[in-house]
N, C-alpha and C positions, 0 to 999 in steps of 0.2 A: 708662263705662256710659251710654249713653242713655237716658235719661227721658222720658216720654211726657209733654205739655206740660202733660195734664190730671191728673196723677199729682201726690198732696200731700203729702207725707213729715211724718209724725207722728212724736212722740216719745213715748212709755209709762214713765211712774216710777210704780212700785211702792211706795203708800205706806202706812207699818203704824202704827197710830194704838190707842197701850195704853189700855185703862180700868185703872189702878190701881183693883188689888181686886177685878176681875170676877166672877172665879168666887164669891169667898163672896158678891157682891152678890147674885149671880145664885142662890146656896143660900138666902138670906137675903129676898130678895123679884125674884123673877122677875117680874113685869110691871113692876114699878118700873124695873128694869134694862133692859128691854126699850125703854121710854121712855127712856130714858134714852140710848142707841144710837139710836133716830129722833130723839130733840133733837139729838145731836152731828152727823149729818150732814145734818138741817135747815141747821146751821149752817155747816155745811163747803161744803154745792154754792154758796152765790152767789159765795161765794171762788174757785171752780172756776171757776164760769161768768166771774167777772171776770175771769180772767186767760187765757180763749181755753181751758178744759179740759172735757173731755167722759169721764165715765164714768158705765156702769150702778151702780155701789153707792159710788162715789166712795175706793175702795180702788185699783182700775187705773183709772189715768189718762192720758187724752193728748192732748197740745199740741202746737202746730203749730208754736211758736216755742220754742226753749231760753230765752229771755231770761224768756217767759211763764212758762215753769215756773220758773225760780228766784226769781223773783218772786212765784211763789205760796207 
């Protein structure tokens, strides 16, 4: 299969990242929860970014190198 020189082949892992507890957090204090999801992926994207990864909600992700992502 020929590949066009300018063509950049990504890699996409699906990753699923639990709140133990969500739902009663979420019954129990919904904007605390809430925050609580924008602090953890606060935390999550410069890990993304460091390792070459690019996603909109940092749930699908993709890198250009396999090495990058198992290193992330």
């Amino acid at each position: 299969m020929d590949r066009d020189s300018t063509s950049i082949r990504k890699l996409t892992a699906i990753m699923f990242i639990d709140m133990v507890g969500y739902t009663a957090m979420m019954q129990k204090d919904e904007r605390r929860t809430q925050n609580l999801v924008k602090r953890q992926r606060e935390l999550i994207k410069p890990l993304v970014v460091k390792h070459g990864g690019e996603g909109p909600c940092y749930v699908l992700l993709t890198f250009v190198d396999l090495d990058d992502l198992v290193c992330y």
